[in-house]
mmCIF file as Biopython writes it, N, C-alpha, C and O atoms, coordinates in Angstrom:
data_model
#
loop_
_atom_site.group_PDB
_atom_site.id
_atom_site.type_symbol
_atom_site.label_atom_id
_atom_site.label_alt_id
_atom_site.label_comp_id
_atom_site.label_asym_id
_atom_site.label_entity_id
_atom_site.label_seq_id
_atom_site.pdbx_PDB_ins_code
_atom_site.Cartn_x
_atom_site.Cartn_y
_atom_site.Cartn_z
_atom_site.occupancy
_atom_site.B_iso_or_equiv
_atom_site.auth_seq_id
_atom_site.auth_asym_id
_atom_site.pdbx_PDB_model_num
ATOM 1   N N  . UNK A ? 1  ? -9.237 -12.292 18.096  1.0 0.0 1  A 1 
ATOM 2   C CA . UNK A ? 1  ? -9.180 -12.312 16.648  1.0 0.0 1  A 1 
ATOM 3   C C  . UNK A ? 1  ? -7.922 -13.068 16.209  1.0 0.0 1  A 1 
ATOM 4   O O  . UNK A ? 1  ? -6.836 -12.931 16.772  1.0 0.0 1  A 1 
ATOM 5   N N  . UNK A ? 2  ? -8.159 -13.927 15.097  1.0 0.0 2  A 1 
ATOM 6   C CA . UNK A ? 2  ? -6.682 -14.856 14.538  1.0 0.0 2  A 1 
ATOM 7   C C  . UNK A ? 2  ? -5.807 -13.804 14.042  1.0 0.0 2  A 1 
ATOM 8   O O  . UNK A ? 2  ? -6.011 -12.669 13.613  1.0 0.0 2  A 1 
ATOM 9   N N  . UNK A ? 3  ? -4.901 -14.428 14.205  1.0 0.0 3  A 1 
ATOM 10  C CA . UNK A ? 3  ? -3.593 -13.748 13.751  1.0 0.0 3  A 1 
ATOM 11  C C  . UNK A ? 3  ? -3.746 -13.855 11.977  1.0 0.0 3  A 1 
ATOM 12  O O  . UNK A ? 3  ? -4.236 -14.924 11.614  1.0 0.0 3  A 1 
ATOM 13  N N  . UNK A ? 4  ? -3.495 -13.170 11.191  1.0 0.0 4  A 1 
ATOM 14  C CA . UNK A ? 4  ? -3.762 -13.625 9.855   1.0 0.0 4  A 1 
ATOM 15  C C  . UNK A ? 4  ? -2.240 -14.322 9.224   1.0 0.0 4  A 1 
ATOM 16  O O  . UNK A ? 4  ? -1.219 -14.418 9.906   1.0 0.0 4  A 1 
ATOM 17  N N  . UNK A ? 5  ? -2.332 -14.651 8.159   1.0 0.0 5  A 1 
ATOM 18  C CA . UNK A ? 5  ? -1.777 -15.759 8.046   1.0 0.0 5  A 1 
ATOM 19  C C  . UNK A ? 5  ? -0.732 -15.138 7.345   1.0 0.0 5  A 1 
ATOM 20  O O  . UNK A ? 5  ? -0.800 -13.942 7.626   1.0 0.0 5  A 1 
ATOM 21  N N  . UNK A ? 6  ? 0.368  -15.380 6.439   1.0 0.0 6  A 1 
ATOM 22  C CA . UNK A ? 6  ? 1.629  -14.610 5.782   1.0 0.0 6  A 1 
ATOM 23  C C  . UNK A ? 6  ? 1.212  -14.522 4.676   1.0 0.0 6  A 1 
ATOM 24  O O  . UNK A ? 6  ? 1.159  -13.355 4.288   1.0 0.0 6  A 1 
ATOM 25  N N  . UNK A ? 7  ? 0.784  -15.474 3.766   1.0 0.0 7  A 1 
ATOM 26  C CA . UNK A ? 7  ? -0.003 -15.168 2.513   1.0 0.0 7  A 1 
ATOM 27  C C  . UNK A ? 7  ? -0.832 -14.050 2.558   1.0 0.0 7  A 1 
ATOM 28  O O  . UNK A ? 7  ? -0.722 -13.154 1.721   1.0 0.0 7  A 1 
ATOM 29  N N  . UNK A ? 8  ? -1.753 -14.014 3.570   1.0 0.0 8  A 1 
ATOM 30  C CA . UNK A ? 8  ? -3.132 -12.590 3.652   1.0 0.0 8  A 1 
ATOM 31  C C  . UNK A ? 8  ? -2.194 -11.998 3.335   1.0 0.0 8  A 1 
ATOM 32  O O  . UNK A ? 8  ? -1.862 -11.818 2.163   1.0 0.0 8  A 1 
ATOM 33  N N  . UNK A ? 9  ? -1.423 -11.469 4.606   1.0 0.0 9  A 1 
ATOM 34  C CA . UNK A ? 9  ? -0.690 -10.226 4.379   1.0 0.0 9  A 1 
ATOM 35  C C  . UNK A ? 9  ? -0.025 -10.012 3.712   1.0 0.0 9  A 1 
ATOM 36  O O  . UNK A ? 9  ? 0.232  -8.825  3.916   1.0 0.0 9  A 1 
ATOM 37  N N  . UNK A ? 10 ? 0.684  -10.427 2.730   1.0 0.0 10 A 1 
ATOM 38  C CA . UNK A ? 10 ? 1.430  -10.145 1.808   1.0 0.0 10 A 1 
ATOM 39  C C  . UNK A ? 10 ? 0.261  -9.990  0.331   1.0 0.0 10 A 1 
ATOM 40  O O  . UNK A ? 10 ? 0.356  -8.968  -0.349  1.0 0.0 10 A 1 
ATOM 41  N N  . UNK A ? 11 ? -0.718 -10.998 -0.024  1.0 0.0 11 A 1 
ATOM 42  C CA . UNK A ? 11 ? -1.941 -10.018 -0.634  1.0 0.0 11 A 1 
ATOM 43  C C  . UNK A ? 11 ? -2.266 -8.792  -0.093  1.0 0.0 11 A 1 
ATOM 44  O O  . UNK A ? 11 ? -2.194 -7.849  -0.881  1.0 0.0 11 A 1 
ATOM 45  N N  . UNK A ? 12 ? -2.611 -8.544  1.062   1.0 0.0 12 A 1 
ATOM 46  C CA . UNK A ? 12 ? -3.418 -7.166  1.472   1.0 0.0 12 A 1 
ATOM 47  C C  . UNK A ? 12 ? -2.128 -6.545  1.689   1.0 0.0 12 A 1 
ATOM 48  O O  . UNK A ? 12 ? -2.506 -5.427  2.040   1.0 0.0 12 A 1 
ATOM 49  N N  . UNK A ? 13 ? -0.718 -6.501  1.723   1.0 0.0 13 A 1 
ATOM 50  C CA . UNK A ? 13 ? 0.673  -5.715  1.295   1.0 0.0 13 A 1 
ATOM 51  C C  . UNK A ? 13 ? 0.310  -5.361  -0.276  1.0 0.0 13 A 1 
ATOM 52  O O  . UNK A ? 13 ? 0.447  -4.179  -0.593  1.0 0.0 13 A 1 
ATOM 53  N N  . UNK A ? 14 ? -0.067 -6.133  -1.116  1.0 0.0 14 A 1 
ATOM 54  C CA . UNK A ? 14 ? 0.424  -5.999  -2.342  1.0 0.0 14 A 1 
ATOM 55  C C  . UNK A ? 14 ? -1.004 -5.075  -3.164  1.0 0.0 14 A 1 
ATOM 56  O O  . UNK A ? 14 ? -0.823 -4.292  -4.096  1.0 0.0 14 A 1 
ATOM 57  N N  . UNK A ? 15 ? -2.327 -5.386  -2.584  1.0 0.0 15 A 1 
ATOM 58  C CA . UNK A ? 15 ? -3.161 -4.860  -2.881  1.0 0.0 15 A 1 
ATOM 59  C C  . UNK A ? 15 ? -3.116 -3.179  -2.616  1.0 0.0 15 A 1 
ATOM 60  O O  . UNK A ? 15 ? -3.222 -2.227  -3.390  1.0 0.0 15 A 1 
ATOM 61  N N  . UNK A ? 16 ? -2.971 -3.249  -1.587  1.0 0.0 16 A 1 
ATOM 62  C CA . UNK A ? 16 ? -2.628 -1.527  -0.690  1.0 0.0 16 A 1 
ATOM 63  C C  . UNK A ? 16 ? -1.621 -0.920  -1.510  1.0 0.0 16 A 1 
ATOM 64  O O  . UNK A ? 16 ? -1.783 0.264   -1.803  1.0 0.0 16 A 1 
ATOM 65  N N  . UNK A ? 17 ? -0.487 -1.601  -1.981  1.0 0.0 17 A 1 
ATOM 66  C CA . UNK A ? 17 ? 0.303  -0.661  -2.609  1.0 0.0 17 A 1 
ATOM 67  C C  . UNK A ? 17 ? 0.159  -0.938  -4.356  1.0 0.0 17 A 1 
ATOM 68  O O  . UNK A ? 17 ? 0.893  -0.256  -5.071  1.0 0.0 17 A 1 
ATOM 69  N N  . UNK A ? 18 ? -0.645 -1.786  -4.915  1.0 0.0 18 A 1 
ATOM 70  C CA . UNK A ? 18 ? -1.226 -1.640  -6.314  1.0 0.0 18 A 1 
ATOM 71  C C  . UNK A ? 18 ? -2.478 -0.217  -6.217  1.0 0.0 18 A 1 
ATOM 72  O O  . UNK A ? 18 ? -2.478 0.734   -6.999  1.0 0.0 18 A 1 
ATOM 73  N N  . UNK A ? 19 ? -3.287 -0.375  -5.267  1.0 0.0 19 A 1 
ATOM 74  C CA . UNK A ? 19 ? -4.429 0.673   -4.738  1.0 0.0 19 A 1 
ATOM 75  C C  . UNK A ? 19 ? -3.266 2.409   -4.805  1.0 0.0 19 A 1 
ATOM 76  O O  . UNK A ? 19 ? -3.514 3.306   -5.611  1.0 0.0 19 A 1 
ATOM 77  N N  . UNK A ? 20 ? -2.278 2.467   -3.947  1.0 0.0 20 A 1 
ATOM 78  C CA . UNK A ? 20 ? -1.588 3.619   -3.824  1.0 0.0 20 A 1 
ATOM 79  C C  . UNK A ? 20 ? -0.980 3.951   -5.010  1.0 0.0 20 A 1 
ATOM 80  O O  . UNK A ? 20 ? -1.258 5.100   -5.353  1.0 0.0 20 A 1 
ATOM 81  N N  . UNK A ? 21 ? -0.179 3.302   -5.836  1.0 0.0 21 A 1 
ATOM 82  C CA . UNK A ? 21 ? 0.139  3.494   -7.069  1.0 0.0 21 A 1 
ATOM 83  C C  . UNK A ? 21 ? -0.778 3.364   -8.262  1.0 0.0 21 A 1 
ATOM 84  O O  . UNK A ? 21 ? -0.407 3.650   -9.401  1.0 0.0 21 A 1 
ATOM 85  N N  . UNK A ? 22 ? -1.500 3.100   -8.086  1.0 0.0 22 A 1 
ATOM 86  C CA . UNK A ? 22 ? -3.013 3.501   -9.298  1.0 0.0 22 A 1 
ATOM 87  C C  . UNK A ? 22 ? -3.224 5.056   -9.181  1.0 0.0 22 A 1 
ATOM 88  O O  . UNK A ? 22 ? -3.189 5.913   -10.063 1.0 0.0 22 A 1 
ATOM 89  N N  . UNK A ? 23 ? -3.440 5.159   -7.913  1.0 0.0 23 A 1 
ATOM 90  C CA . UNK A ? 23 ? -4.101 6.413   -7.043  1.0 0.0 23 A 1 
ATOM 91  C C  . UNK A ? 23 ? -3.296 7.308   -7.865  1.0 0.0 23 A 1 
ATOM 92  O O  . UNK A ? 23 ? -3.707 7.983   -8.809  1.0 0.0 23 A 1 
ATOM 93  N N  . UNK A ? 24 ? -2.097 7.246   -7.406  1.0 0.0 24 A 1 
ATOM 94  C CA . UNK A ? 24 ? -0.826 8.669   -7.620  1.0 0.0 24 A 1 
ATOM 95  C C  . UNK A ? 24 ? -1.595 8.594   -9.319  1.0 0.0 24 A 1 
ATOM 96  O O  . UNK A ? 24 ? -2.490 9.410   -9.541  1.0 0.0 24 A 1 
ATOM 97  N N  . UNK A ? 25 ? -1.274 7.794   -10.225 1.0 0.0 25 A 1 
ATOM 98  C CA . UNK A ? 25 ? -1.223 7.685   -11.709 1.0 0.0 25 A 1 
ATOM 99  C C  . UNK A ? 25 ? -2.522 8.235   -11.874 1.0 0.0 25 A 1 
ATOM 100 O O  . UNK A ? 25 ? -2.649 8.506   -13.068 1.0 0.0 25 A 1 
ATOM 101 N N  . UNK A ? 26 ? -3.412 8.489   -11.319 1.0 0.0 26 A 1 
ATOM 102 C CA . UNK A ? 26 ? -4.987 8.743   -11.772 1.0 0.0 26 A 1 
ATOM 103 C C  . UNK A ? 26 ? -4.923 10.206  -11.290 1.0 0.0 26 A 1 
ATOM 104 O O  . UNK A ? 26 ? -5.156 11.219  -11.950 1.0 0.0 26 A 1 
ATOM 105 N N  . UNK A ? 27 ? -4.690 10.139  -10.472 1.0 0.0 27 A 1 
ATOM 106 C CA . UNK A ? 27 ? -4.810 12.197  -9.846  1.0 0.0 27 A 1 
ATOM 107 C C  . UNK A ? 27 ? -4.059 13.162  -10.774 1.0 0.0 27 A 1 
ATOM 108 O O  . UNK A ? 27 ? -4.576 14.226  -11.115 1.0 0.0 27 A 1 
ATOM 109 N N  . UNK A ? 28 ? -2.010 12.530  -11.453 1.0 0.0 28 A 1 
ATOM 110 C CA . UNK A ? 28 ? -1.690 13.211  -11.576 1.0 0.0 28 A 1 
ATOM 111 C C  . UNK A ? 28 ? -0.946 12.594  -12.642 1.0 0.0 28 A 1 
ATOM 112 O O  . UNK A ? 28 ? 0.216  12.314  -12.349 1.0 0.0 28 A 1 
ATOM 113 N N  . UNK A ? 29 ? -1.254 12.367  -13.579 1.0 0.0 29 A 1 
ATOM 114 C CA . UNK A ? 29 ? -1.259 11.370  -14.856 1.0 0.0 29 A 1 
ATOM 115 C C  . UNK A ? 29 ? -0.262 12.409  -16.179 1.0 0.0 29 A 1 
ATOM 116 O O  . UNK A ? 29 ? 0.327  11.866  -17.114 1.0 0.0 29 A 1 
ATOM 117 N N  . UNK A ? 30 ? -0.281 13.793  -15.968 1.0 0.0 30 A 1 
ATOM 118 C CA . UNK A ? 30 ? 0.759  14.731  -16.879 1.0 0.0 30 A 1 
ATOM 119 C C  . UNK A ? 30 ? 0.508  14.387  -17.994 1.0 0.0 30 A 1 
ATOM 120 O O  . UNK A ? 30 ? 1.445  14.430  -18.792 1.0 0.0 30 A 1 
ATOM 121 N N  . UNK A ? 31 ? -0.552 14.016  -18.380 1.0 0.0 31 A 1 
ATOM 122 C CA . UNK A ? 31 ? -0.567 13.594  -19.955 1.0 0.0 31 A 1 
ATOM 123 C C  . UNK A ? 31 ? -0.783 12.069  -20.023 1.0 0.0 31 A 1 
ATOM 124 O O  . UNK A ? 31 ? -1.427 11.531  -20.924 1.0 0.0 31 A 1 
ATOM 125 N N  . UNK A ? 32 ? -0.325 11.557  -19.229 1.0 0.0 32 A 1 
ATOM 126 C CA . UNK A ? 32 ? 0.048  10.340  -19.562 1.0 0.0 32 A 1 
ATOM 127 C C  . UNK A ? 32 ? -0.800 9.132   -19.313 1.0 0.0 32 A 1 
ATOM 128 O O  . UNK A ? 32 ? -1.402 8.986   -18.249 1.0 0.0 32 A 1 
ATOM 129 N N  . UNK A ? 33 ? -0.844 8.353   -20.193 1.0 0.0 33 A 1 
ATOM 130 C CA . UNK A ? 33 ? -1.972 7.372   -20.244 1.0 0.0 33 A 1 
ATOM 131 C C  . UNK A ? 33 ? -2.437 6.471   -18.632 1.0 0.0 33 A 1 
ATOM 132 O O  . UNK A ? 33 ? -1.748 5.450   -18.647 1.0 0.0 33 A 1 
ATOM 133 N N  . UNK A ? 34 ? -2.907 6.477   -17.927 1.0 0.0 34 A 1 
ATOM 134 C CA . UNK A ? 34 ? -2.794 5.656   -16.574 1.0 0.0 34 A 1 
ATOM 135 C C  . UNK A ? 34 ? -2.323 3.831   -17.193 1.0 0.0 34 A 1 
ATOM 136 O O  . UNK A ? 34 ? -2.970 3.174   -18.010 1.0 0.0 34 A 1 
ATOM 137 N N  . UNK A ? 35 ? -1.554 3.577   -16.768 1.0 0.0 35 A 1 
ATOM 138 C CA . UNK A ? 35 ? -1.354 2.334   -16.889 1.0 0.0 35 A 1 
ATOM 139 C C  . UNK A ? 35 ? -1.888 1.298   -16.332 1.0 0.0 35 A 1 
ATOM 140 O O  . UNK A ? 35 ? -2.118 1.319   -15.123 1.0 0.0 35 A 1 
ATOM 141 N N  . UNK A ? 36 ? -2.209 0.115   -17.163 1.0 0.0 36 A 1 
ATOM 142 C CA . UNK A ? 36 ? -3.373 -1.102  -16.821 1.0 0.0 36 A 1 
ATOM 143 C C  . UNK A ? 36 ? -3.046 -1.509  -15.380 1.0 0.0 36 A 1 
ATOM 144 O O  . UNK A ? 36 ? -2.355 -0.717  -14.739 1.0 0.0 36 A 1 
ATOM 145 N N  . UNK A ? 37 ? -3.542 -2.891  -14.652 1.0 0.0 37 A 1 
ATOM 146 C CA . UNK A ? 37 ? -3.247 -3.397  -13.807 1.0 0.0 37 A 1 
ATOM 147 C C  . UNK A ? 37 ? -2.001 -3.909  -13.691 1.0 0.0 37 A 1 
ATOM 148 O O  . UNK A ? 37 ? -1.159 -3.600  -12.847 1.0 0.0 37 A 1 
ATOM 149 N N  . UNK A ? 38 ? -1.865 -5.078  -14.980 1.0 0.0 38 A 1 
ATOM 150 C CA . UNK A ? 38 ? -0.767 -5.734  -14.907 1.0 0.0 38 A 1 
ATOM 151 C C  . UNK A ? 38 ? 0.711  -4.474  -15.001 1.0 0.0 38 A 1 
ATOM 152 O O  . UNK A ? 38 ? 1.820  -4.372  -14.476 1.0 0.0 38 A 1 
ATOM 153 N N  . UNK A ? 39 ? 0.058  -3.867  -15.782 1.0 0.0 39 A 1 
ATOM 154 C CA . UNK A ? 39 ? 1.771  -3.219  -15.767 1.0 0.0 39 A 1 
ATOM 155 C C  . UNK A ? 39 ? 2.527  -2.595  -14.447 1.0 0.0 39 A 1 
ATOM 156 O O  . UNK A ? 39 ? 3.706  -2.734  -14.123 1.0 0.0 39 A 1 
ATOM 157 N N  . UNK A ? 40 ? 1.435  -1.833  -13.758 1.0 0.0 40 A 1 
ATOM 158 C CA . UNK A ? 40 ? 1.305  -1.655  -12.306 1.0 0.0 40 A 1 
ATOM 159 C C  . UNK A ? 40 ? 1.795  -2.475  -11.771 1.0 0.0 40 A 1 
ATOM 160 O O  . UNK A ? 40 ? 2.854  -2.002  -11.359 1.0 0.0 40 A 1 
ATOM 161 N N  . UNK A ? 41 ? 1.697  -3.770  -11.394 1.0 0.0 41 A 1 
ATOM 162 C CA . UNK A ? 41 ? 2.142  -5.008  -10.613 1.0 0.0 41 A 1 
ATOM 163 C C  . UNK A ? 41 ? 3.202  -5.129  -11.141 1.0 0.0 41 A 1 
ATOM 164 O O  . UNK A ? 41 ? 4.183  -5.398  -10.447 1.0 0.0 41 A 1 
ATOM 165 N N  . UNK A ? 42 ? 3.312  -4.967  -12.499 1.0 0.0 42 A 1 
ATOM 166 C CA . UNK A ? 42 ? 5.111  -5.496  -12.845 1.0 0.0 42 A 1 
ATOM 167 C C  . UNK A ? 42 ? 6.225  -4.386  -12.570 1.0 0.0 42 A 1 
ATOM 168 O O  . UNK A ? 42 ? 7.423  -4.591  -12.765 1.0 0.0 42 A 1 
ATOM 169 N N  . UNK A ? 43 ? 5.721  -3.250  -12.118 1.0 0.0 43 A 1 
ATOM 170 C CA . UNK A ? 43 ? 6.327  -2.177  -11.770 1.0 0.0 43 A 1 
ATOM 171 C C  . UNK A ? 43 ? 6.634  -2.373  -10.200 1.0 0.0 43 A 1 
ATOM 172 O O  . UNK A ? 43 ? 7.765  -2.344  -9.716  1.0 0.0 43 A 1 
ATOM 173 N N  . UNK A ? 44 ? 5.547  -2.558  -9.554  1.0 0.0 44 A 1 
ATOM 174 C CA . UNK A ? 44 ? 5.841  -2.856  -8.019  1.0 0.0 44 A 1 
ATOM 175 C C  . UNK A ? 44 ? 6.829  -3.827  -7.964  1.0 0.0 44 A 1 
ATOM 176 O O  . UNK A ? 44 ? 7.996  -3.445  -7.868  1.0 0.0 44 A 1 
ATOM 177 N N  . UNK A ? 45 ? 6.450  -5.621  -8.028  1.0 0.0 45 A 1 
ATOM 178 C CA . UNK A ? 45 ? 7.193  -6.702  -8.270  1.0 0.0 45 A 1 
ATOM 179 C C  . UNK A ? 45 ? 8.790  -5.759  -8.378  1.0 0.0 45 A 1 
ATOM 180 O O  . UNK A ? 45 ? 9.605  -5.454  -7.507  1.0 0.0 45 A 1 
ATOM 181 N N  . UNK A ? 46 ? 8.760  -5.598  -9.309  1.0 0.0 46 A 1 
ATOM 182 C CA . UNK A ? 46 ? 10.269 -4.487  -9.846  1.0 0.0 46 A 1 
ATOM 183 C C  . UNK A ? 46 ? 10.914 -4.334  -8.742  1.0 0.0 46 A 1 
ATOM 184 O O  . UNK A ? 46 ? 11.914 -4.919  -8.327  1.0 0.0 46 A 1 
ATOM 185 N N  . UNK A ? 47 ? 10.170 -3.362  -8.203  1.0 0.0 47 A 1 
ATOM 186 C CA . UNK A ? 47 ? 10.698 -2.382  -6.953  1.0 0.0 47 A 1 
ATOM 187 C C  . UNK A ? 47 ? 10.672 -2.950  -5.842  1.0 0.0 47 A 1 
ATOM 188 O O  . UNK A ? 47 ? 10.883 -2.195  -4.892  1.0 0.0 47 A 1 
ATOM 189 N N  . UNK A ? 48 ? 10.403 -4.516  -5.493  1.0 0.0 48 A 1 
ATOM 190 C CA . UNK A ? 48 ? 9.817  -4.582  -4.220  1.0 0.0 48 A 1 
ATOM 191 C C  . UNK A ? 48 ? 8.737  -4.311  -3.550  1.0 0.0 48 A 1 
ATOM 192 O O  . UNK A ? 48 ? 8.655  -4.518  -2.339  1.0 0.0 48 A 1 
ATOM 193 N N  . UNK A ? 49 ? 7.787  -3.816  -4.262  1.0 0.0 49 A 1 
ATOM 194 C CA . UNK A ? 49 ? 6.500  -3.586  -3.813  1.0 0.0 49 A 1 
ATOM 195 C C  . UNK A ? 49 ? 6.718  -2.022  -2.857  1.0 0.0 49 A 1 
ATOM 196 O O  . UNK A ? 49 ? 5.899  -1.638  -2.023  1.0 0.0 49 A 1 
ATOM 197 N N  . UNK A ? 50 ? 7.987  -1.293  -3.215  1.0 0.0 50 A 1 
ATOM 198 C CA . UNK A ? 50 ? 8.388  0.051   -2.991  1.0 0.0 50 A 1 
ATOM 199 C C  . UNK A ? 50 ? 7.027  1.316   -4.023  1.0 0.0 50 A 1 
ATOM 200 O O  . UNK A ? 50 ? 6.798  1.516   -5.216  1.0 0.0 50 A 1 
ATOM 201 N N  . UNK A ? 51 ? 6.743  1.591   -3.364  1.0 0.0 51 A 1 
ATOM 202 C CA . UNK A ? 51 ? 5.905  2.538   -4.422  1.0 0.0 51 A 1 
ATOM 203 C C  . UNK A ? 51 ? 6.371  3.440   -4.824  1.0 0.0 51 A 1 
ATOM 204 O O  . UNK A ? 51 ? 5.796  3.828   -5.841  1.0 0.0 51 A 1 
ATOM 205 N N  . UNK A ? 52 ? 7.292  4.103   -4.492  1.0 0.0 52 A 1 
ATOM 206 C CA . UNK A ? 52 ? 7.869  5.667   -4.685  1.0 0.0 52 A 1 
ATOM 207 C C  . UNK A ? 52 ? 8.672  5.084   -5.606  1.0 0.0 52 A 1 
ATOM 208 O O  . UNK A ? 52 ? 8.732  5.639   -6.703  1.0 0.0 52 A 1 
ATOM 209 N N  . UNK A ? 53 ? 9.187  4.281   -5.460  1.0 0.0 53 A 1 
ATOM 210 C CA . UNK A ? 53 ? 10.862 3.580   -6.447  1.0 0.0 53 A 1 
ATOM 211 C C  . UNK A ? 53 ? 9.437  2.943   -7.849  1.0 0.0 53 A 1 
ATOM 212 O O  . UNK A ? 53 ? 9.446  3.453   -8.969  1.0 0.0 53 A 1 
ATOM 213 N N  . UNK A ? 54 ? 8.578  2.041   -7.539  1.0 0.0 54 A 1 
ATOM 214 C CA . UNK A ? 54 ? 7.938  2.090   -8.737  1.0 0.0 54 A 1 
ATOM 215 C C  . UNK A ? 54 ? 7.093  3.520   -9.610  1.0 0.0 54 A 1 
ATOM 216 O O  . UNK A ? 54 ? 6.986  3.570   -10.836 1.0 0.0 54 A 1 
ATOM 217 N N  . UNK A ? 55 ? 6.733  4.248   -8.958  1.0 0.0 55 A 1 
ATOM 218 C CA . UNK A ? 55 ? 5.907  5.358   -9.255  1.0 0.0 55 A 1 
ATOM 219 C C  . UNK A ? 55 ? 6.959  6.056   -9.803  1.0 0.0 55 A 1 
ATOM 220 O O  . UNK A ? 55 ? 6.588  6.804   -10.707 1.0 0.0 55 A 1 
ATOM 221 N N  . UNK A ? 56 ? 8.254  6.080   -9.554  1.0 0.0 56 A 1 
ATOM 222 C CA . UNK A ? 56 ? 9.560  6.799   -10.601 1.0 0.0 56 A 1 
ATOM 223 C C  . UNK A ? 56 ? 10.027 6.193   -11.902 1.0 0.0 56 A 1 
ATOM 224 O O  . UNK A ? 56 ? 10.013 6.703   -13.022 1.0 0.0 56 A 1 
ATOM 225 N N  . UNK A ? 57 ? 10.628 4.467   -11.357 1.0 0.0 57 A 1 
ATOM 226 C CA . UNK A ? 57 ? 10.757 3.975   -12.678 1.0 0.0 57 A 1 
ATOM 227 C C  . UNK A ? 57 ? 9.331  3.958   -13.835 1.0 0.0 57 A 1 
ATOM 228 O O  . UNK A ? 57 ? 9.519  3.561   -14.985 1.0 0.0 57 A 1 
ATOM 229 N N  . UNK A ? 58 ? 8.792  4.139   -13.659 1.0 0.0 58 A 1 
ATOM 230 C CA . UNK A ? 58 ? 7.181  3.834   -14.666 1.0 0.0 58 A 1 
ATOM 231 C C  . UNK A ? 58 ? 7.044  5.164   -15.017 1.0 0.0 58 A 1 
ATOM 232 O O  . UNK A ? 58 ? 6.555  5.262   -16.143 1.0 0.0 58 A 1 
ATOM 233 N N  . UNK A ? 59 ? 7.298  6.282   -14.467 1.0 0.0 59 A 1 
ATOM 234 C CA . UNK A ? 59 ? 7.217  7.381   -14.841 1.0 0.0 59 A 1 
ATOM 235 C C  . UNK A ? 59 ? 8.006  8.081   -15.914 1.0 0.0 59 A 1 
ATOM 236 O O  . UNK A ? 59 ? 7.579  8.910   -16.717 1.0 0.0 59 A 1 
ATOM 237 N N  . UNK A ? 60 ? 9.389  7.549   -15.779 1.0 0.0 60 A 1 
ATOM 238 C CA . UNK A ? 60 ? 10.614 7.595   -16.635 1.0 0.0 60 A 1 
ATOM 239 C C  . UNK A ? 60 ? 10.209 6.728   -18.045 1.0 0.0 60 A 1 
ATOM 240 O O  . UNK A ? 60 ? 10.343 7.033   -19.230 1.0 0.0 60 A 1 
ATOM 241 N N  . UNK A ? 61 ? 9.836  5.910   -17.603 1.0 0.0 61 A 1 
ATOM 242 C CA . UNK A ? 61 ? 9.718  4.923   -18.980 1.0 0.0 61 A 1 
ATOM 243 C C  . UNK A ? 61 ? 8.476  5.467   -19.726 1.0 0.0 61 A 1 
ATOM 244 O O  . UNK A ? 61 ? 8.508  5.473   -20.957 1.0 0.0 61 A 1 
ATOM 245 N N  . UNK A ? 62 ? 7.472  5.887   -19.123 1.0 0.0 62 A 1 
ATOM 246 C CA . UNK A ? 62 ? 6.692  6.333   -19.764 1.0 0.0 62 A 1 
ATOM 247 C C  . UNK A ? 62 ? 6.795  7.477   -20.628 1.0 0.0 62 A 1 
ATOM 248 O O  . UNK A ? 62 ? 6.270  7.628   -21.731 1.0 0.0 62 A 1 
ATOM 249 N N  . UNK A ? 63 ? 7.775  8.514   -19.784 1.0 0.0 63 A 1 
ATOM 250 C CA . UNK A ? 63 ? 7.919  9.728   -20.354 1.0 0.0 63 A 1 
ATOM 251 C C  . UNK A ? 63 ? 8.883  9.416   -21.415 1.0 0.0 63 A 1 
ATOM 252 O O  . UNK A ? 63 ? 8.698  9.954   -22.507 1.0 0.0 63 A 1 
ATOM 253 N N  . UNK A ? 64 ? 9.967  8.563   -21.250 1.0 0.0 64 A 1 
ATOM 254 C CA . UNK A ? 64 ? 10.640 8.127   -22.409 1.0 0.0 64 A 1 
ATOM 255 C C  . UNK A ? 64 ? 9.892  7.503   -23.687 1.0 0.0 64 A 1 
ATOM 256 O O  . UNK A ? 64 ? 10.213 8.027   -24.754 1.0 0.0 64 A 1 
ATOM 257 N N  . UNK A ? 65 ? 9.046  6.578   -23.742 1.0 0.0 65 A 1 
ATOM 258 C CA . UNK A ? 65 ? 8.174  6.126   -24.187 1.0 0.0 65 A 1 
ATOM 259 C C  . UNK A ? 65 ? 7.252  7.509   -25.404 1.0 0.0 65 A 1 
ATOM 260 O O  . UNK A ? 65 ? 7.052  7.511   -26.618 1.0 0.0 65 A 1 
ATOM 261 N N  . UNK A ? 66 ? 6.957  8.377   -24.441 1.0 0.0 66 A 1 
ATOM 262 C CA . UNK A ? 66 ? 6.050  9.705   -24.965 1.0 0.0 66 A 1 
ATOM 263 C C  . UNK A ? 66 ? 7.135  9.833   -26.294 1.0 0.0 66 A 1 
ATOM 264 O O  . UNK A ? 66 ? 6.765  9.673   -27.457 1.0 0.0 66 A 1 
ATOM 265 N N  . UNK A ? 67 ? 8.620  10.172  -25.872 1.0 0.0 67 A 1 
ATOM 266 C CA . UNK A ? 67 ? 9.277  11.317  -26.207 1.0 0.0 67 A 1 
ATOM 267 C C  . UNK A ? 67 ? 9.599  10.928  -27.504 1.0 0.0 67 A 1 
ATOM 268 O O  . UNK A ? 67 ? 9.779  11.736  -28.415 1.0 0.0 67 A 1 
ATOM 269 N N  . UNK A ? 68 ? 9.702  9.362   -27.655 1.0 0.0 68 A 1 
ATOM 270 C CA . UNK A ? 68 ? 10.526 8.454   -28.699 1.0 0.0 68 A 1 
ATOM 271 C C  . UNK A ? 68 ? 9.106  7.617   -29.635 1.0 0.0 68 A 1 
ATOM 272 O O  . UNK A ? 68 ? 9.217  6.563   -30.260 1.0 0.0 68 A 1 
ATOM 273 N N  . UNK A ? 69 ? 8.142  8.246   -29.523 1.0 0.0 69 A 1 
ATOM 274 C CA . UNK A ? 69 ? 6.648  7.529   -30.595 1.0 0.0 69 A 1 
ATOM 275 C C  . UNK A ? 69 ? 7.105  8.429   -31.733 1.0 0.0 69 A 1 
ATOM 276 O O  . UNK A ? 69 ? 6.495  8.430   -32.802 1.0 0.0 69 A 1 
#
């Protein structure tokens, strides 16, 4: 089997952890609106494609967001 190429993997890196951070936001959402695709990606991008470090900052902003409408 070919070795895949650095581009794949860094799509199928970035897909897997857009997929994991949707996930968390959909199961356990506290109220809070699930956020689109793009914002998701601009949250990862953010973090490095870190999910835990995005799944916090987005969480904060959101809840800040709630507190200040």
């Amino acid at each position: 089997m070919p070795a895949l190429h650095a581009d794949a993997v860094h799509v199928l890196h970035v897909a897997q952890a857009l997929a994991a951070l949707s996930a968390r936001f959909a199961s356990s959402n506290g109220g809070i609106d699930v956020p689109d695709e793009t914002t998701l990606r601009w949250y990862l991008r953010d973090r490095y494609f870190d999910v835990d470090e995005a799944e916090q900052k987005l969480r904060k902003m959101l809840t800040w967001r709630k507190a200040f409408r």
